[in-house]
N, C-alpha and C positions, 0 to 999 in steps of 0.2 A: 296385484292388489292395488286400490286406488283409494288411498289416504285423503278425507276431505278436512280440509284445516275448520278449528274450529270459527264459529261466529268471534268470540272473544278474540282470535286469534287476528282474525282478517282486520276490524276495527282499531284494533294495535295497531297493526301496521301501516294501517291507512293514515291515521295519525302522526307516524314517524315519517310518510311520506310527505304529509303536507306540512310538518317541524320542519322537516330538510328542503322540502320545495321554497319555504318562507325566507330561510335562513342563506340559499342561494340568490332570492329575487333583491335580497335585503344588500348583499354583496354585489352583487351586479349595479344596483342602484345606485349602491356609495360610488364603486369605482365609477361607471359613468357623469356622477357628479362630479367627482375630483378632475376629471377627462375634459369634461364639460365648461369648469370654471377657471381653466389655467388662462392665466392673463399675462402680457410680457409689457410692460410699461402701456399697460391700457389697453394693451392691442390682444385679441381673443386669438388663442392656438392650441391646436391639438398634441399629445407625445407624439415625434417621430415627423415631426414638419420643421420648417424653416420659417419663420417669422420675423418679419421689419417693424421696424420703431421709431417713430420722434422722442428724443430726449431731451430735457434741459440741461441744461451748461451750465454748472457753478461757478462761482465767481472764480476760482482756482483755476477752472476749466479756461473760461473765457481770457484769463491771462498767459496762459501757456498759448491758446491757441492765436494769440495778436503778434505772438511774436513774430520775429522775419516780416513784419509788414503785411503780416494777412489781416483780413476784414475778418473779421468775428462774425459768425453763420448765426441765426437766433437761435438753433435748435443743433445738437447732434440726430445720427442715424445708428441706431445701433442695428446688429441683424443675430440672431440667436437660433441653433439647432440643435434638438434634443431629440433622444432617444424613443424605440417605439413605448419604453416600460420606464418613459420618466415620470419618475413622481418626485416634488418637489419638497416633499416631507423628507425624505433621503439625502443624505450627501452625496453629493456627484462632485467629481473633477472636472474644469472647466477648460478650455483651452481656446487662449488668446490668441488672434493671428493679427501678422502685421505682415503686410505687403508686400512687395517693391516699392517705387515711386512711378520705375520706366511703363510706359503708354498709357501713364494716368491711370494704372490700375488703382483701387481702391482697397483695404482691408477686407472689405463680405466678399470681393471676386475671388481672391485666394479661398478665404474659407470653401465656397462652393466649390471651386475647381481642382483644389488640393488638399485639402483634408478633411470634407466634410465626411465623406463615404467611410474613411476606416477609420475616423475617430468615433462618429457613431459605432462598427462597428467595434469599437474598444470597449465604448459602455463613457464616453465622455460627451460633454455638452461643451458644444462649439459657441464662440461669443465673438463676434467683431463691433467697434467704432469708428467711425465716419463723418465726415461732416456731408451736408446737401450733395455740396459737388468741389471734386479734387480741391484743394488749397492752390491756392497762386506758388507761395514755395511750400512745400512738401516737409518741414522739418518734423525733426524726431519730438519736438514741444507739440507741434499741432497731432502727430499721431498719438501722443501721451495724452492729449486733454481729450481725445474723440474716444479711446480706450478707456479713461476715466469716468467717464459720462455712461459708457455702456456698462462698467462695473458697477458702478451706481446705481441704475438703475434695472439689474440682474439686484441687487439688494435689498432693494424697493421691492419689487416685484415675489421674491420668495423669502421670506423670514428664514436668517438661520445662514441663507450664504453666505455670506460674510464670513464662513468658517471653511466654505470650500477650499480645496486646492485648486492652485492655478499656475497653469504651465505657459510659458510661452513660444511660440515659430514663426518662422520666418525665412522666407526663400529667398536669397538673393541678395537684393537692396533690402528685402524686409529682416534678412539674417541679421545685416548690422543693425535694424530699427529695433529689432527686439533687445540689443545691448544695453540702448537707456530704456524702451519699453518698460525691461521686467524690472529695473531693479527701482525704477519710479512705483512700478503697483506695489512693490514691497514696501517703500518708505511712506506710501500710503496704507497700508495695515493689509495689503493683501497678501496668502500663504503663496508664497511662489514656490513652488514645488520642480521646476523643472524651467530648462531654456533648451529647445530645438533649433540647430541653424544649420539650414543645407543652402549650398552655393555660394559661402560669404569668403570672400578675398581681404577682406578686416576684421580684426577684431578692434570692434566697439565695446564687449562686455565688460572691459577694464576702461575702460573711457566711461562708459555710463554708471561702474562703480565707484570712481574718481570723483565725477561731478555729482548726482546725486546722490552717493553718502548713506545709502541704506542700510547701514551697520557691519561688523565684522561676520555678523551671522550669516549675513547673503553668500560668504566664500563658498557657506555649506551645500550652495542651492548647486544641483545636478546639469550641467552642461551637455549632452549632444550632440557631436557636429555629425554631417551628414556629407561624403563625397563622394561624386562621380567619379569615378576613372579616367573616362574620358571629357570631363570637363574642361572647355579652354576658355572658359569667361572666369571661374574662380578653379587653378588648375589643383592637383591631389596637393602636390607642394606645401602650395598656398594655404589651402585649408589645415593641412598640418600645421604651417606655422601661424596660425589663429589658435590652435587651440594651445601650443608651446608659450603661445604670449600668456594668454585666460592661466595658464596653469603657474607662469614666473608671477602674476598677478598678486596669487594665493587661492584660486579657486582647486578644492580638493576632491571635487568630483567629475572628473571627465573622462567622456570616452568616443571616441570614433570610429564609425561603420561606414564600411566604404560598399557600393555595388557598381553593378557593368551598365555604364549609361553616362548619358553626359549632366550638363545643364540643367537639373530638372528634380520634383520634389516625387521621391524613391516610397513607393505605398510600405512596402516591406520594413523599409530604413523608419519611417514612421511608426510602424506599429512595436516594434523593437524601444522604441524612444519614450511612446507612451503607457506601455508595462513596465520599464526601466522607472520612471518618474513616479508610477502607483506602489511600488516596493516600500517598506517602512524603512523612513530612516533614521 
């Protein structure tokens, strides 16, 4: 037997189709405007890309960065990587990278070459600061003011950041950068959530707690160390005894994962580092 729906019936439905067709175009539309209009200090990008920036330089900025005898650049460089499902109405965790010094690498090289792939896939927004081109000396003031300038202007650019979390890494020479790094974005209002350091043969994190003074809260903030096995530029040793200093310091959260490799920033030891730092604490 062949049941024919009624007229009444069919126009119902047709109706609830083009309610629901409206109600999808209408969604579609919004997200591709949201898609459409993300801007990163002026500059237009899409979720799930990499995008460069000119920044200005605060007066703050620009005295940190004269220090050691550098020439004061007119503009920072920021470089910024976000997720394919970023929206900027959401809190996302950010994460700050800082360098080495050795072959004039810069801040964004790292980010690209070492962390960008599994922090995106973590569900984290990558941020580096830079000036034009390398500093004459390379100090921990000039990487603070080129980092400052890109947080700035990630605040500028989305209302509401300024509440993110933000962790910081550092491979190497940038393990000790991030020492004064993090605890400078802290005594400037930023949530520092976390400090990564793989390859570092000092500890700086009590040295940069020392000198800038970021409050007794900062002890609270989550440490990371990261060691090769076979590392002979910062040996297992050594990095143990970085994190035995951080810890006679007063820092009360540390912990270290060692894997089979040398010299080098461990995709695994990272992803471990940045679920550790997203935990409430």
């Amino acid at each position: 037997m062949i049941l024919l729906a009624s007229p009444h019936f069919c126009g119902t439905r047709a109706r609830l189709l083009s309610v629901a067709g409206l109600i999808l175009l209408l969604h579609a539309g919004s997200v591709a405007a949201t898609a459409g209009s993300l801007t990163f200090a002026g500059v237009a990008f899409s979720p799930g890309s990499t995008v460069k920036a000119n920044v200005p330089l605060s007066a703050q900025e620009k005295s940190l960065a004269g220090q050691g005898g550098n020439s004061v650049p007119p503009n920072g460089v920021a470089m910024l990587a976000t997720p394919s499902n970023f929206d900027p109405r959401k809190s996302w965790p950010v994460l700050v990278v800082c360098s080495t010094s050795d072959f004039k690498r810069q801040n964004r090289d790292d980010l690209v070459d070492f962390y960008r792939r599994v922090g995106l896939a973590e569900g984290w927004v990558l941020l580096a600061g830079d000036g034009p081109q390398p500093a004459r000396n390379d100090t921990a003031a000039w990487r603070g003011a080129m980092t400052l300038a890109a947080i700035n202007a990630l605040h500028r650019s989305f209302p509401g950041s300024n509440n993110w979390p933000i962790a910081c890494a550092g491979f190497s020479g940038g393990g000790k950068g991030v020492g004064l790094v993090a605890p400078l974005l802290a005594k400037n209002g930023s949530r520092v959530v976390g400090i990564y350091i793989t390859g570092a043969n000092e500890d700086r994190v009590s040295e940069g707690y020392a000198r800038v003074a970021p409050g007794r809260e900062f002890l609270m903030t989550p440490v990371y160390i990261s060691g090769g096995r076979d590392d002979r530029i910062a040996t297992l040793e050594q990095q143990y005894n970085v994190a035995g200093s951080i810890k006679r310091t007063g820092f009360q959260r540390i912990r270290i994962g060692t894997f089979h490799g040398g010299h080098e920033v461990n995709d695994a030891q990272t992803s471990i580092a940045l679920r550790w730092f997203r935990q409430p604490q």
